[in-house]
TINUNU-874008 format. One record per residue (C-alpha): x, y, z. Coordinates in steps of 0.5 Angstrom, whole numbers, padded with zeros to 4 digits, always signed. Last residue first. Layout:
N
XYZ
...
This chain:
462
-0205-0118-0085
-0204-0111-0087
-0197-0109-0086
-0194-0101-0085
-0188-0099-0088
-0184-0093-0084
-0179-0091-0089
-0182-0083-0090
-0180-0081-0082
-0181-0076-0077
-0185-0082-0073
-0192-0080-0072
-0192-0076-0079
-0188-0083-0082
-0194-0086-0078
-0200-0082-0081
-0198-0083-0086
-0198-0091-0086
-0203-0091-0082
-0208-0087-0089
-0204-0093-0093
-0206-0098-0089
-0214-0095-0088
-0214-0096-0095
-0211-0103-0096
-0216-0105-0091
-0222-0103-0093
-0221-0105-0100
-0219-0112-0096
-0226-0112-0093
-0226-0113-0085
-0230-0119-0083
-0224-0123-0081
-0222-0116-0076
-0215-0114-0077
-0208-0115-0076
-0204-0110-0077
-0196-0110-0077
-0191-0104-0076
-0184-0103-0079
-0179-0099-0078
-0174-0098-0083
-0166-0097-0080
-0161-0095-0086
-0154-0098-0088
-0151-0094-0094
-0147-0095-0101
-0149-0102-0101
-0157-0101-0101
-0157-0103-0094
-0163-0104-0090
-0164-0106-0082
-0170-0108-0080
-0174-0106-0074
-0180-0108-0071
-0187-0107-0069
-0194-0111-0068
-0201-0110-0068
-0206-0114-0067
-0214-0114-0066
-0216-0107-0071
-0223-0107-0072
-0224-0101-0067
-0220-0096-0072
-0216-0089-0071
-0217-0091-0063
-0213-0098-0065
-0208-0094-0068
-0207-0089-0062
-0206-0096-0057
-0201-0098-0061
-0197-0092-0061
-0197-0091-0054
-0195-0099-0053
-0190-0097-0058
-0186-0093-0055
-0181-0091-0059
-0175-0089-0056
-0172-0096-0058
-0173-0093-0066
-0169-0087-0064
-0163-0091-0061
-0162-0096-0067
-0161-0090-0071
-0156-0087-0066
-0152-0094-0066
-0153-0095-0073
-0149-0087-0074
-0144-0090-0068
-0143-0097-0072
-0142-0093-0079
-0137-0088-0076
-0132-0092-0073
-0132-0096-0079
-0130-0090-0083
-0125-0089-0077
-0122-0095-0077
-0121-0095-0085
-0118-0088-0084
-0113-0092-0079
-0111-0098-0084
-0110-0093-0089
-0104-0089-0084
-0102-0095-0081
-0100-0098-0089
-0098-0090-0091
-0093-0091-0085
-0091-0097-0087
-0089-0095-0094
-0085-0090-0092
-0081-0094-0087
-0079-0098-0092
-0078-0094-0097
-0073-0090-0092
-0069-0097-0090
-0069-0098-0098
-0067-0092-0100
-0061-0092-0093
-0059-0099-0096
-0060-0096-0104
-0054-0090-0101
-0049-0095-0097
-0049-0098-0104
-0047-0093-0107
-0042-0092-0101
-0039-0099-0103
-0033-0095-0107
-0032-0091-0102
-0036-0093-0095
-0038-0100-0092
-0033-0101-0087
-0031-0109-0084
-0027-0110-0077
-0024-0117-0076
-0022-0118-0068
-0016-0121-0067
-0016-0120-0060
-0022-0119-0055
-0021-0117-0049
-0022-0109-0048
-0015-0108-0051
-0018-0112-0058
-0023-0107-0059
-0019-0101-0059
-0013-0104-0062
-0019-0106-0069
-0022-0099-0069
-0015-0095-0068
-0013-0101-0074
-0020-0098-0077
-0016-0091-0076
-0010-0092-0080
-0014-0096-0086
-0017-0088-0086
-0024-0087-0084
-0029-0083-0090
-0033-0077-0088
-0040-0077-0088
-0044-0084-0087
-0041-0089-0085
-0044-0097-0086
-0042-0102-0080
-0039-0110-0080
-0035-0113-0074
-0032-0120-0073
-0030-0124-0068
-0033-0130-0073
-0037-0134-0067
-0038-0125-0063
-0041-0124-0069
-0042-0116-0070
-0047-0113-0075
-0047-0104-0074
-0052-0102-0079
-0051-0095-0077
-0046-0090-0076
-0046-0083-0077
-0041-0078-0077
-0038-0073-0072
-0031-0075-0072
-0030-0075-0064
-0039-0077-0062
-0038-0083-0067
-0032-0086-0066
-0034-0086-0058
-0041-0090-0061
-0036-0094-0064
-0032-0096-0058
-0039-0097-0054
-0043-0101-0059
-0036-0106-0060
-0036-0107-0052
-0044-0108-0051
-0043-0114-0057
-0038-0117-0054
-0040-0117-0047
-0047-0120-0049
-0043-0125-0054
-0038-0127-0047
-0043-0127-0043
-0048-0132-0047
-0042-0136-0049
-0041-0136-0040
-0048-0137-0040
-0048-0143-0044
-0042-0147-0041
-0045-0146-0035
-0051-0149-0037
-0047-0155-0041
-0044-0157-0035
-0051-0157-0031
-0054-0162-0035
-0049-0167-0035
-0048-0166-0029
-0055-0168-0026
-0055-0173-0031
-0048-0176-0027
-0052-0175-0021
-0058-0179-0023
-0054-0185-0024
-0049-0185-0018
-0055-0184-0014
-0058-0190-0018
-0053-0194-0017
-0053-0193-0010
-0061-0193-0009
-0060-0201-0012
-0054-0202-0009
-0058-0200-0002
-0065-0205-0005
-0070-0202-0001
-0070-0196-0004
-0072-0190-0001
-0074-0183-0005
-0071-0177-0002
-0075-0172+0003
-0073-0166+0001
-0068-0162+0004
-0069-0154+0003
-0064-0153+0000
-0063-0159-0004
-0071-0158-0008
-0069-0151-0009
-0062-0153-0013
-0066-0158-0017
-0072-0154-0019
-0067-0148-0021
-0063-0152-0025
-0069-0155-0027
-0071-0148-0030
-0064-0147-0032
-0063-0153-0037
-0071-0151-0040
-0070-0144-0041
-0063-0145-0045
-0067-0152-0049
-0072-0146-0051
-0067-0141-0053
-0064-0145-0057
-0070-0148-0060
-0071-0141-0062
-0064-0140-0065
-0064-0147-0069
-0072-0145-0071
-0071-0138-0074
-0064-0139-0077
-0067-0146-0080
-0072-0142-0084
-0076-0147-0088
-0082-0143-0087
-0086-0148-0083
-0080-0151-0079
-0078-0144-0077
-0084-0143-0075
-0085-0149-0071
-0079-0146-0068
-0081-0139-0067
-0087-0142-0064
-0083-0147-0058
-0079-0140-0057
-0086-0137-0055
-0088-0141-0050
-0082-0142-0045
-0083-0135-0043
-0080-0135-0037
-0082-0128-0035
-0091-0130-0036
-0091-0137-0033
-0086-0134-0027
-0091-0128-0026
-0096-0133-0026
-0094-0137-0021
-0092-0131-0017
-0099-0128-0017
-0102-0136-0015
-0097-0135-0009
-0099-0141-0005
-0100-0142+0003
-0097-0148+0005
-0091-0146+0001
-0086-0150-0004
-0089-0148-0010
-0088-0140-0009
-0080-0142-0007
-0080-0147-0013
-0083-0142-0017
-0078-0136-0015
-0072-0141-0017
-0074-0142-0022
-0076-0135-0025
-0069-0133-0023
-0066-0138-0027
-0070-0137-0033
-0069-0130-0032
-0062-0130-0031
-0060-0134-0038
-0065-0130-0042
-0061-0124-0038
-0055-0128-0042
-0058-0127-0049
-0063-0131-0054
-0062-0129-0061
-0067-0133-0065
-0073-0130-0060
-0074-0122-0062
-0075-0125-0070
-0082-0127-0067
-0084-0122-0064
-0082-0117-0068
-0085-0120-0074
-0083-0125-0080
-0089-0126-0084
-0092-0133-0085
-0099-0132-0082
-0102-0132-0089
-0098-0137-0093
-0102-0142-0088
-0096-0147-0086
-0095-0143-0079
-0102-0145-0076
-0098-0153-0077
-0091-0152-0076
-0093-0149-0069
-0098-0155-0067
-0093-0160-0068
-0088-0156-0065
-0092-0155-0059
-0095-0162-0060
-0087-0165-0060
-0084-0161-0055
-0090-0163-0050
-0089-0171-0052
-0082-0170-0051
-0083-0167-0043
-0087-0171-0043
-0083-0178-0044
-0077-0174-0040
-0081-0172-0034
-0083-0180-0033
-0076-0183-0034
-0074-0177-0028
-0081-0179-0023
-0078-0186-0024
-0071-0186-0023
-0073-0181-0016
-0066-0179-0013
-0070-0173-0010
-0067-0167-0013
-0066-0170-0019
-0073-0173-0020
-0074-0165-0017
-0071-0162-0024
-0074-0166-0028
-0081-0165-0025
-0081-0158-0025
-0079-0159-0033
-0085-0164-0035
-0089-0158-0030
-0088-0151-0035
-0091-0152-0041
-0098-0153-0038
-0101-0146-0042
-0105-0141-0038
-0101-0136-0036
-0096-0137-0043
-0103-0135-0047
-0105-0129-0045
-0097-0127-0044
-0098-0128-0053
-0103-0125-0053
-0102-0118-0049
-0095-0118-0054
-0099-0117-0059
-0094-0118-0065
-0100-0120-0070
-0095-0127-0072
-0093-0127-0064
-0100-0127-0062
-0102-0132-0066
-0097-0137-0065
-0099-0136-0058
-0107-0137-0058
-0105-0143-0063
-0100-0145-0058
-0105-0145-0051
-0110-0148-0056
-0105-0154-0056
-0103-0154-0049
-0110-0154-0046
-0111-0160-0051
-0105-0164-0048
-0107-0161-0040
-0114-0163-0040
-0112-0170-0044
-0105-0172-0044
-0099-0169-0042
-0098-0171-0035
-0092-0167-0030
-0097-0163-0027
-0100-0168-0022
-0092-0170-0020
-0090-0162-0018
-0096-0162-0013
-0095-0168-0011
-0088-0166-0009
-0091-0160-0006
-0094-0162-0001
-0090-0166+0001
-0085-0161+0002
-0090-0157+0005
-0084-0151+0007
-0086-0146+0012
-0081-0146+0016
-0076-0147+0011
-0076-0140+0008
-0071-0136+0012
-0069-0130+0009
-0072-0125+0014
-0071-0129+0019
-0064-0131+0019
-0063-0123+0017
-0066-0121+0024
-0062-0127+0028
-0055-0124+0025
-0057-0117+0027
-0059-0120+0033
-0053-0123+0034
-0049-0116+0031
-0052-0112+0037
-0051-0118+0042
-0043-0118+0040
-0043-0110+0041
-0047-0109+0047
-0042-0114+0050
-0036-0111+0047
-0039-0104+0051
-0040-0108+0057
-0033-0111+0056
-0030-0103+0057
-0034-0101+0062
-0031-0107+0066
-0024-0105+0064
């Protein structure tokens, strides 16, 4: 029996130190500088001056790496943009009970909203920079991992903020995996070309972005138990307790609605992909084009090889509807649309040809280019080893009446190919006679083109 309660008390004092080691391992409230913090949070919700011009540029920069798709670009310009406070400073006000902080947040959250866009509509409106690229096609579908980085973001930032001692590397990864940036272009884009697809997708994903970060925000500030602002009217602190959680809810329901839609699209999607990608690998013919809608419930793909009976596309329909989604429409080109099936492929192979001679023109003219700056490196570096100290003094040696002597490189172009000519200038005595000194040019100039294995030096006489 005693042996028996030692063994139980082995037991229970294990699990307590299990328990104790997992409470240390995941608890961040012992290191929290909440004042600090709030401060923090407060000085970077302003969107005027510094942070105003800071923004713009950051937008150009981003825009630009979205219309070049340089993905470097682009995460160079999240690091450095202020986007992020106005949100911060929303999800803390909640969080805090702070009327004011919250009026703030929502005025700069809209000036920030309004010079992104601004910005965006501005640089997209030159014809030049109106192409539809990757980058910007990739943020007018936004996807229910775009609803979990956000939030995970968030809550990452908060956690890194909070600390006495700041993780500037977690801010960062933070500015660059949230990318708030990016779908405020595609919206200015959207507005520039008139492709309202573009800027109702994008902003979309922005106002995602947005509703989860201060999700994120409030849910920290909670947590960790901020100081809440006092009042010293107490109706007053109730009414605006009651104010500030009515707002709070009515950010928060949408939230949920939006990842459930979101989950359910991603889920949709997926499903439909897996059942024709089994169709596929059974009848063993080629599937592409594949359209889904998971708002119509409807699905769309072009075949290539032989032709699906109406029996099997009711297999296709029974397939997708058991897995969740019923009344599913399912459309398939083939048969009578098979000569466009065909022009589809011809498009999509032009397409892919016409590229490929586009990089391919683009790397020979980088070669070229490289060759022409090593070919002028290789010159300039045989004029720098002369030495023109030795040089110098040989010429004075040839004639005592020679006071200066000055040399330098011109570069010379007669529009099929750029060459380097040294020049050399002699200043001579007053008292020596032009003849003398036309003479004495020419016999330097030989002598120097002899010196210097070159015939293009050119020799000066002042």
């Amino acid at each position: 029996m005693e042996n028996q309660n030692q063994e139980q008390s082995s037991v229970s004092s294990l699990l307590s130190s299990f328990k104790e080691l997992i409470r240390e391992i995941f608890d961040i409230s012992k290191d929290t500088d909440r004042r600090a913090t709030i401060e923090d949070i407060r000085a970077g919700i302003d969107m005027r001056g510094q942070n105003a011009w800071v923004l713009i540029f950051s937008i150009l920069i981003a825009s630009t790496g979205l219309n070049t798709s340089s993905t470097a670009v682009v995460i160079g310009a999240m690091l450095i943009s202020p986007l992020m406070g106005p949100i911060l400073g929303m999800g803390l006000a909640l969080g805090i009970n702070d009327i004011e902080l919250l009026r703030k947040s929502l005025k700069n959250f809209g000036v920030m909203v309004v010079l992104s866009l601004s910005t965006s509509f501005l640089f997209f409106s030159v014809p030049l920079f109106q192409n539809e690229t990757p980058e910007l096609i990739a943020r007018t579908s936004p996807n229910v991992l775009d609803i979990i980085i956000a939030l995970s973001g968030g809550l990452a930032l908060l956690v890194a903020l909070s600390r006495r001692n700041k993780s500037t590397n977690t801010i960062a990864g933070v500015a660059i995996a949230t990318a708030l940036m990016p779908p405020l272009c595609t919206a200015g884009f959207g507005l520039a070309t008139g492709k309202w697809d573009f800027f109702g997708g994008a902003l979309f994903l922005f106002s995602i972005n947005t509703i989860f970060i201060a999700t994120a925000t409030y849910l920290v500030v909670k947590s960790l138990r901020f100081p809440l602002k006092e009042y010293a009217d107490k109706q007053r602190k109730k009414q605006i307790s009651q104010l500030l959680t009515v707002i709070a809810l009515a950010i928060f329901v949408p939230s949920v609605y939006f990842f459930y839609k979101l989950y359910k699209k991603s889920d949709f999607e997926r499903k439909v992909e897996t059942v024709l990608l089994a169709m596929k690998d059974d009848k063993g013919i080629g599937v592409f084009d594949i359209q889904t809608s998971y708002k119509d419930n409807t699905v769309s793909f072009a075949v290539i090889g032989e032709s699906l009976e109406n029996t099997e596309i009711k297999k296709i329909q029974d397939k997708i509807t058991s897995l969740g989604y019923p009344g599913v429409q399912v459309k398939v080109l083939q048969d009578l649309e098979s000569k466009k099936t065909l022009s589809r492929l011809n498009e999509i192979e032009n397409s892919y040809l016409t590229t490929q001679q586009l990089l391919m023109k683009k790397e020979e003219q980088l070669l070229e280019k490289d060759k022409e700056i090593f070919s002028l490196k290789s010159r300039l570096n045989n004029g720098s080893t002369i030495s023109f100290v030795d040089v110098a003094e040989e010429l004075k040696s040839l004639n005592e009446n020679i006071q200066e002597v000055s040399y330098y490189n011109i570069l010379h172009t007669n529009f099929k190919a750029v060459d380097t000519v040294p020049n050399f200038i002699v200043k001579w005595d007053k008292e020596i006679q032009s003849s003398i000194k036309e003479k004495e040019t020419d016999r330097f100039t030989k002598w120097l083109q002899t010196k210097l294995k070159s015939k293009k030096v050119v020799v000066r006489s002042e």
